[in-house]
N, C-alpha and C positions, 0 to 999 in steps of 0.2 A: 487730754482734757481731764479738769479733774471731776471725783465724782459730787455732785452737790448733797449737802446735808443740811438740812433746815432745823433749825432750832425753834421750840417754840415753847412760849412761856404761860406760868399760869397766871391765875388770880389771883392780883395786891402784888406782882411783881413786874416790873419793868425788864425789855427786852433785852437792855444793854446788861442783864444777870448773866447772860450766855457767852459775854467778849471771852472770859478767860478759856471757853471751849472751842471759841471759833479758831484763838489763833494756836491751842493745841492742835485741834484736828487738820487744821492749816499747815502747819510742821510734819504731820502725817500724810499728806499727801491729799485732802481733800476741801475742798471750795465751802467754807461755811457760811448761813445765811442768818441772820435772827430780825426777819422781822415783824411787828408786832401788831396788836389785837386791831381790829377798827375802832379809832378814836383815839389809839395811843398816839402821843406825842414824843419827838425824837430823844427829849431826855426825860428819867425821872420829875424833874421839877419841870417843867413845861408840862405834863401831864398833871400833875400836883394842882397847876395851878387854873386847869378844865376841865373840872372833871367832868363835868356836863357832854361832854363827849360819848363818853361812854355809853352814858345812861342807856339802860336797855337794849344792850346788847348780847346776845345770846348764843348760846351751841353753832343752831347751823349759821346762824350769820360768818361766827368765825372761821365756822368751817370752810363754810367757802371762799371767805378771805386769802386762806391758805391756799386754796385750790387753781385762783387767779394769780395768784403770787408763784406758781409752781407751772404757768403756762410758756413763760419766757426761758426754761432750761432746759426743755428740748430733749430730757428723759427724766424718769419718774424719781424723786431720791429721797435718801434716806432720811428719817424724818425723826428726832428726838425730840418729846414734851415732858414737861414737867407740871403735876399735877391738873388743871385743866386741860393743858398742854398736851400733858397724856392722851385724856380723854381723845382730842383732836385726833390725836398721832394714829391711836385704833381707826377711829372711823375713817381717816384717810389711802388707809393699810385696806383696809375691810373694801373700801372702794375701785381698788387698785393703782389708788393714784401715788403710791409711794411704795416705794424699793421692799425697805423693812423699817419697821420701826421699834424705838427704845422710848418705852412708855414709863419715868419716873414716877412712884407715887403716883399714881394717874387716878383722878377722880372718877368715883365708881362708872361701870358702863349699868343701863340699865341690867336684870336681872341678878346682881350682886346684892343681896336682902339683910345681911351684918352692919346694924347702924352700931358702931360704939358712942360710949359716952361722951368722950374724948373728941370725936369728929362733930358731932353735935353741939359742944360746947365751942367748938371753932367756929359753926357756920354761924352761931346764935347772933354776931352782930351784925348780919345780913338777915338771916330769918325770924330774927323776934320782931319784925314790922312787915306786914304783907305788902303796906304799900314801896317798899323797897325794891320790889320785884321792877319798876321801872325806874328805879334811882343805882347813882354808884355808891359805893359805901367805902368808907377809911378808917383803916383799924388804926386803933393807939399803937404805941409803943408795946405796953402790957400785953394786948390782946396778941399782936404780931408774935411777942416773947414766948406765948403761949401755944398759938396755932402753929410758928415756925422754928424760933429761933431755942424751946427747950433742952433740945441737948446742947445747948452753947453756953457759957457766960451769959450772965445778962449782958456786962458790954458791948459782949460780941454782938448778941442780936441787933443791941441797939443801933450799932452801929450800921448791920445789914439793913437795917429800917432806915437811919438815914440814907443810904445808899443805893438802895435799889425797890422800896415799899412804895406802892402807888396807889391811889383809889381803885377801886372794881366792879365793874357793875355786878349788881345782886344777882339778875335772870338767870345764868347759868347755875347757881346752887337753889333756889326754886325749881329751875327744870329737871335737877337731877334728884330732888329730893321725893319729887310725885313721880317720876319713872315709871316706876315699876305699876303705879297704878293710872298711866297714861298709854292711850294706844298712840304707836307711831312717835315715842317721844324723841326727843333729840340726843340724848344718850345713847339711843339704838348702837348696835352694832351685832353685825352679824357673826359669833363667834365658832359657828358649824361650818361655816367658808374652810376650804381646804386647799384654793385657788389662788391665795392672798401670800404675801412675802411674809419672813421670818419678824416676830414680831418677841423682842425681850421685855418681860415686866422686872423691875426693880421697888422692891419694898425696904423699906426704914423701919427697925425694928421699936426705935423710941418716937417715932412720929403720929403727931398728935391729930394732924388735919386727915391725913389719909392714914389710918392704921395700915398694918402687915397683915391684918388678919382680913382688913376688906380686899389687898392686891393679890392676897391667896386666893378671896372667895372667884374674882375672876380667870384668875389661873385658873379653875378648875371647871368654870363655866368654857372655856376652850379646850379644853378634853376631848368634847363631841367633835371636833377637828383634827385631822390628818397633819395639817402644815404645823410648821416649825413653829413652837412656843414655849419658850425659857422662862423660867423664874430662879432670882437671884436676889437676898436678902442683903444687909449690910446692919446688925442689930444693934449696934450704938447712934444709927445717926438719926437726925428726927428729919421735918419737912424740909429744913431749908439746906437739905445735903449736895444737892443739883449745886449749889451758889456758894455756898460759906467754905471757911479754909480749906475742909476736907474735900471742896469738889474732886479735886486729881483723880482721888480712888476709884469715883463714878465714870470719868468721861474713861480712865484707861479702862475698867472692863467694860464698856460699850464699844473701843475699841478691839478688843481682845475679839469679843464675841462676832461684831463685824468682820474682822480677819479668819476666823474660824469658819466663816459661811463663803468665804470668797469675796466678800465685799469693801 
């Protein structure tokens, strides 16, 4: 049997970003899965073209989505997210309901308090409207070039935009931004767990939506735990490293690291 790996995706990007890892890690001997948020639609453009799906959709909702979606395979697995995605991956690690997990870029957990300017200018077309917090929102071209696609070409980005950019709902960058001054928020994660599977963060040193310096701040918010937690940088690439040309570089050291633990 093989072992299952769940792929999961973040915000403003469609599920089918994951095919070029599934049928890597498929060739490596493990069963990949990518599937996506509540409301997502099976392509890019079917999605595009409701966004109203989304709307208001949130942390745990997704989280749990995952966690239903994880009841049919019969043991807990490993669980790769990318930037929201991320977020997921810890608290489902943090739960025990997954093996280990490879949290890309992962949007801050709470207690991580490093706003840069840079992530802030990313969230702005989601957070400069409060009433957004129940709407989904869709970035330009531009904004996308900026939040993701900066260390590329522009072409390149553009191109990634045509191909994998979706609407998002707003909720979850609201929930993460009052965090730290929310009890019980959705961000939570327990990072003093020392009970929980090997859990690798990977940071992008030119990435604009989730800087290096916020996936350190949580690196180090797991200190206070015994279990296994890696941090691994990649300093040329920006947010959309998980997906664009260079993904190769990321999927083989998450494989590397997986084989290094037994997994």
């Amino acid at each position: 049997m093989k072992r299952p790996v769940v792929f999961i995706h973040g915000l403003w990007i469609h599920s089918t970003s994951w095919a070029p890892w599934q049928e890597h890690f498929s060739r490596e001997g493990y069963d990949g899965l990518a599937p996506g948020w509540p409301g997502d639609a099976p392509t890019p453009a079917a999605t595009r073209s409701d966004p109203a799906r989304m709307a208001d959709v949130g942390v745990d909702r997704i989280t749990d989505a995952y966690t239903e979606a994880f009841a049919g395979l019969g043991v807990p697995p490993i669980v790769i997210g990318h930037s929201f995605g991320g977020l997921i991956a810890q608290k489902l690690l943090e739960r025990g309901q997954a093996a280990a997990a490879v949290a890309i870029s992962p949007a801050p957990i709470k207690g991580v308090r490093v706003v840069p300017w840079s992530q802030l200018r990313s969230s702005f077309p989601a957070l400069s409207n409060p009433l957004n917090k129940r709407r989904t929102v869709t970035l330009t071209e531009r904004q996308f070039f900026y939040g993701f696609g900066n260390a590329l070409l522009r072409a390149e980005s553009d191109q990634l935009y045509q191909r994998v950019a979706i609407p998002g709902p707003a909720r979850p960058l609201f929930e993460v931004s009052s965090a730290n001054l929310t009890p019980n928020a959705p961000s939570t994660v327990d990072t003093r767990r020392s009970d929980r599977g090997p859990l690798l963060l990977v940071a992008a040193g030119k990435d604009h939506t989730v800087p290096a310096v916020v996936v350190k701040a949580a690196h180090r918010l797991y200190s206070a735990s015994s279990a296994d937690t890696e941090l691994v940088e990649f300093p040329e690439r920006g947010h959309s490293a998980a997906f664009d040309k260079g993904w190769r570089a990321l999927a083989d050291a998450a494989l590397d690291w997986l084989a290094r633990r037994g997994l």
